[in-house]
N, C-alpha and C positions, 0 to 999 in steps of 0.2 A: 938378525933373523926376523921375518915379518911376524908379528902377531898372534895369538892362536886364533880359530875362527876365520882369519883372511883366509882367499881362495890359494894364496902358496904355498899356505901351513898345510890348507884341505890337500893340495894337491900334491904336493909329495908327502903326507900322509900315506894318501891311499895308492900312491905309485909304488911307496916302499911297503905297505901292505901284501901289495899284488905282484910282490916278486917282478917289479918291471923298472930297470936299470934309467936311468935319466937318454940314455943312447939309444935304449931301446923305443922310448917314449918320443925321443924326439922324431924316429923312424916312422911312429906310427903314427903321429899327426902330423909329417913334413913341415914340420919347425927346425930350429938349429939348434943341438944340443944348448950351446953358451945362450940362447934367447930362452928356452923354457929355464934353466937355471936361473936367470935374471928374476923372472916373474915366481918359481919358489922362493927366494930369496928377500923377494919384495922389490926389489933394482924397474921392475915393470910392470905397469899395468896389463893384464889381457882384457882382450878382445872379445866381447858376447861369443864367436862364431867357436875361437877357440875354444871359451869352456864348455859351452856344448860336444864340442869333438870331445876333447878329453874325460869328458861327462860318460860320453857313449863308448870310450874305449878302454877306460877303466873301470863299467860298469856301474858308476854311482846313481842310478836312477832318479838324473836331475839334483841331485845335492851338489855337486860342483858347480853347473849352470845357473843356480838361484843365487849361487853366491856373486854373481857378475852382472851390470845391468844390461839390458839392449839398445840403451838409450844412446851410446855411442856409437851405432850402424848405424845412423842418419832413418831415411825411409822418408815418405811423402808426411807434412805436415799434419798434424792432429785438429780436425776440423773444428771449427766455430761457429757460435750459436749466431751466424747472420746470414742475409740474404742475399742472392745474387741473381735472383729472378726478375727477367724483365715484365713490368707492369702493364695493362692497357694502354695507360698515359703514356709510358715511356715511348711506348709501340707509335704511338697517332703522331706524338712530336717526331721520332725519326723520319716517321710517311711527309710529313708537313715539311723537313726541311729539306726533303730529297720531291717534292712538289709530287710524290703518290699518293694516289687515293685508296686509301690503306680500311680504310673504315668502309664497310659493307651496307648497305641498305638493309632496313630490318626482313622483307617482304623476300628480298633476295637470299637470305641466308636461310628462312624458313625455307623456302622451296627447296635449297640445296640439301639441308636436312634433309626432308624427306625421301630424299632419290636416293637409292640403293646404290648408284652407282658412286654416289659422293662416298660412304661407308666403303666400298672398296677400292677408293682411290686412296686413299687415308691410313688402310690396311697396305696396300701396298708402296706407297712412300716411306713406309715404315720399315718394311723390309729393305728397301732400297736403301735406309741410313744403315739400318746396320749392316750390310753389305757393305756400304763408304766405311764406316769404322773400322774395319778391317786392314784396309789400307791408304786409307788417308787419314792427316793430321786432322787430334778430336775437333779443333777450333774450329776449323770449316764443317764438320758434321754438328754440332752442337748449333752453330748459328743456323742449319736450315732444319733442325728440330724445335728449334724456340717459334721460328715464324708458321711452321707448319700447325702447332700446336696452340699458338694464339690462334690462327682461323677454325680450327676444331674447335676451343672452346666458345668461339663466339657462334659457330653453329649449334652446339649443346645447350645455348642458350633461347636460340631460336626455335629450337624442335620444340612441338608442342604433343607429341606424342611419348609418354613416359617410354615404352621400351626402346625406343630409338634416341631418346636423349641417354639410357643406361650405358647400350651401345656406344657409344659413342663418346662417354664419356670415358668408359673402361680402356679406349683406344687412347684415348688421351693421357691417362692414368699411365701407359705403354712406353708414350712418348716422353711423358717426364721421368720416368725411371730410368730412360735409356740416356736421356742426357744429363743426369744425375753421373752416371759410368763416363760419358763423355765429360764432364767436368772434372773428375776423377783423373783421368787418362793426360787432362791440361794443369795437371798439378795444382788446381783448386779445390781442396779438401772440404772448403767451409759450402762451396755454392753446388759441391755433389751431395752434402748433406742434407742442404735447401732442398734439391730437386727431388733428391729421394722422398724426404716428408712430404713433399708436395704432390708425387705420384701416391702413398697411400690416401691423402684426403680426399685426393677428385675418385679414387678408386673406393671408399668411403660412400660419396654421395652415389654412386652408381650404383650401391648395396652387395660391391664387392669386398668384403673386407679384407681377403686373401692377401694382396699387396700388402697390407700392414705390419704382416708378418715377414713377408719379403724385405719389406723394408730395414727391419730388424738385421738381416742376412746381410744387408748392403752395408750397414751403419758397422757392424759386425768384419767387415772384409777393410773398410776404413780403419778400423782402429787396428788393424792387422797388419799395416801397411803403416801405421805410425808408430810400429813396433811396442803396442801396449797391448801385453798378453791376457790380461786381467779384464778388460773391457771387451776384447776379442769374445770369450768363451763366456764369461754373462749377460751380452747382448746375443751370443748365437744360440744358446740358453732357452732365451726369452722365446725367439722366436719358433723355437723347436716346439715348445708349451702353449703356443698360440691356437687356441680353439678353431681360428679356418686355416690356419697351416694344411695342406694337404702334404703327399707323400714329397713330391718333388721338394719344398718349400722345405721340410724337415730334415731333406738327404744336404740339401746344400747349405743348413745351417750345420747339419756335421762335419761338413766338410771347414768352414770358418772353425767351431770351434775345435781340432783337431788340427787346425794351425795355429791356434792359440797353445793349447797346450803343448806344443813342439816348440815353438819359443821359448815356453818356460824348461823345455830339456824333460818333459815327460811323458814318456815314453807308450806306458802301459794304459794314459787315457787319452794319448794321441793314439792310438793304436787303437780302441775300444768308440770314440769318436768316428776313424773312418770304416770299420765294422760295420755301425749302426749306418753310415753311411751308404755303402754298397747296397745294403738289405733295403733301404728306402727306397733310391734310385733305380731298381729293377722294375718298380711300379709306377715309375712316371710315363705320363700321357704324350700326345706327341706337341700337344700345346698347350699354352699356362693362357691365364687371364687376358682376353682380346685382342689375341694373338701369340706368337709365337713362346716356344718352350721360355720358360724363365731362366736363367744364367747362361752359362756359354754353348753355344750347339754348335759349335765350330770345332773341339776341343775331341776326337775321337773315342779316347777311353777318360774321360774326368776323372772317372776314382783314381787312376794308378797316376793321371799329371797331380792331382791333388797328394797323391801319399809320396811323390817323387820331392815335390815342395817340403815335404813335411821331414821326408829324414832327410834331409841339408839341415833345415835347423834343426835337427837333433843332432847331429853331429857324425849321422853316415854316410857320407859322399858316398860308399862306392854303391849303395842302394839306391841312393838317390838317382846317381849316374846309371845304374840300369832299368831303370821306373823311367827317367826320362828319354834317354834313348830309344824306346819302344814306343812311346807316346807320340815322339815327335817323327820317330818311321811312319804311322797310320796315321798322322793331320794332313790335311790339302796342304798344298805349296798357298792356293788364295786366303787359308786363315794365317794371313801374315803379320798379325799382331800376338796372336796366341803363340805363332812359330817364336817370334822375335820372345816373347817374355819366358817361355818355358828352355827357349833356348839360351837365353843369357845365364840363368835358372843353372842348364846344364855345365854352361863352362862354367861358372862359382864353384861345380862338384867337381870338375875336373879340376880344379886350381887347388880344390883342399884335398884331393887324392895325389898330388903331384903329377899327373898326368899333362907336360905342358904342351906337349904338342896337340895335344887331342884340345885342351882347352884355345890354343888359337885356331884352331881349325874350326870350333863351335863359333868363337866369336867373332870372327872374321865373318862369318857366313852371318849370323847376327844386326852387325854393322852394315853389310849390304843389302841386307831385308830393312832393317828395321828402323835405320837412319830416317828417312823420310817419316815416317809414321809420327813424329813428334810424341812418343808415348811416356809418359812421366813415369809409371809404373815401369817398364823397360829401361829407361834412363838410369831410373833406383838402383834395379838388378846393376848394372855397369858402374853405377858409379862404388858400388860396395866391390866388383871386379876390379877395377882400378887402383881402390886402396890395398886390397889382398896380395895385387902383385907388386908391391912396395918392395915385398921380400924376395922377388926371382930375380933380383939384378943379375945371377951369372948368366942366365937361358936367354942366349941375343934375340931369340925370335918373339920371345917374351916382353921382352925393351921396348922394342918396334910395337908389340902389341899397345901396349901401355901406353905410347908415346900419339897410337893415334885415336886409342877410348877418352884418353883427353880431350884430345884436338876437336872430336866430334861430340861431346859433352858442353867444352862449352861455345859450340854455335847453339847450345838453347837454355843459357842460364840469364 
């Protein structure tokens, strides 16, 4: 017999507590009788995902879930303190061995400053990346935001007029945050952390300091994604508390930290997390700092894809599976990245609801959207679907699933 304290003792503990038969338990979290006995027993380890279900369906308010770590869902790497910013230098040797003259006349770059229409060329190439992010792989959006952003800041350099160098710099501030996300998206954890610090400092010298606190949000959603729930919810924390946080900034740190604490399986300040969230988010503006809204504007209702996210990891598909069903009825067919991650999102609910037909139906549709996107984040979602259906060997149509989430997983390893 396993230990006292282990999560098998906890958990047929509280299953024979709750008057809930090993048969009945196995029905209500589509496990197999002989496998949940294994794991009282101590014969098996479980699975982070399990004990949060079983968390939430014997009611232990996260006392089962804290007993398991998360650390065996895999998730995007935990970033590192370096850099992956291209430099001026690096920029003039590229121009130099592709024989471009990449390097601007000083005389010429002031002028360009000044002309208003440079400022809304710059706003709108902006728009246009994250338009390409949507559906195309990050690596190609990321490369024509580094280049586009190296000639902004050597214009900011040239402006001689403070409000137009602020401008202009807040724009730039735009552009490293966004490919901070795009770095993200290419499974480099360390050079989206880079990019993100480096959108609050040029936002910093513009006398915006609003980003800083965003930043917080980003670093915040990283560590959420590296499945460390403890760093999740004390950097989203932080940036809730930040003196130029405004409303928007504060709603989408509740939203981070209220996927923190659904990781840890609890319940009642994941719940009080997206509360504060809602109430934020009703006051947000139609644009953030030098452009457009901060975090996703592609995403039709946020709050409900964000609390659809949140109880999967607490362990209630079937809430989760009707939070995202309705989310993903009211997104565009063109927010085909959002589709792709909220929808792989959906089939994980449907695979721990037992629902398999409906789950290859999600992710079939998934794979055909979201293949091409190279999205690292989407990838994650699949590749934790892939191991979950380890256990449908009977459901043929299942096999077939499974056999091609592979196949398509590793044409990007």
């Amino acid at each position: 017999m396993p230990g006292a304290g282990t999560f098998g003792s906890e958990l047929r503990r509280r299953r024979v507590a709750a008057g809930v038969s090993l048969a009945q338990l196995a029905k209500l979290l589509h496990y197999s009788k002989g496998y949940l006995s294994k794991i009282e027993t101590g014969g098996r380890q479980p699975a982070a995902r399990l004990a949060r279900q079983a968390d939430a369906v014997l009611d232990a308010g996260g006392a089962l879930a804290a007993l398991v770590s998360a650390a065996d869902e895999g998730g995007l790497p935990a970033p590192r303190e370096t850099s992956h910013l291209l430099d001026r230098q690096a920029l003039m040797t590229f121009g130099s061995a592709l024989l471009l003259p990449l390097e601007v006349r000083p005389a010429d770059a002031e002028a360009a400053a000044e002309d208003a229409e440079t400022e809304r060329y710059f706003r709108e190439q902006f728009d246009r990346c994250r338009a390409l992010g949507q559906h195309s792989p990050p690596g190609l959006v990321l490369r024509q935001l580094v280049m586009e952003l190296h000639t902004l800041q050597e214009l900011v350099e040239a402006a001689r007029e403070p409000r137009v160098r602020a401008r202009l710099s807040l724009l730039a501030a735009r552009y490293a945050e966004y490919a901070g996300w795009m770095a993200q998206e290419s499974a480099r954890a360390d050079a989206a952390l880079a990019w993100t610090r480096k959108s609050a400092q040029i936002a910093a010298t513009a006398g915006n300091p609003a980003l800083s606190a965003y930043a917080l949000v980003r670093e915040a959603e990283l560590a959420m994604y590296a499945h460390d729930p403890l760093t999740t919810v004390a950097l989203a924390r932080r940036a809730a508390d930040e003196a130029h946080a405004d409303a928007r900034i504060r709603g989408l740190a509740g939203h981070r930290e209220a996927q923190g604490h659904a990781l840890m399986g609890d319940y009642g300040a994941c719940r009080a997390a997206l509360d504060r969230a809602t109430a934020l988010l009703t006051q947000q503006a139609d644009s953030g700092p030098g452009g457009p809204v901060l975090g996703s504007s592609t995403v039709a209702d946020l709050d409900l894809a964000v609390s659809g996210w949140c109880y999967y990891d607490l362990g209630r598909p079937g809430e989760a599976a009707g939070a995202l069903e309705r989310v993903l009825a009211v997104t565009p067919a063109t927010a085909r990245r959002a589709r792709a991650l909220y929808g792989a999102r959906l089939a994980l609910a449907y695979e721990a609801m037992g629902e398999l037909d409906r789950m290859c139906e999600v992710a079939q549709e998934v794979l055909a959207r979201g293949q091409a996107l190279g999205s690292a984040t989407v990838r994650g979602e699949l590749r934790d679907l892939s191991r979950n259906m380890l256990r449908r060997h009977g459901h043929r149509p299942a096999l077939e699933l499974h056999a091609e989430l592979n196949a398509a997983l590793q044409l990007h390893r």
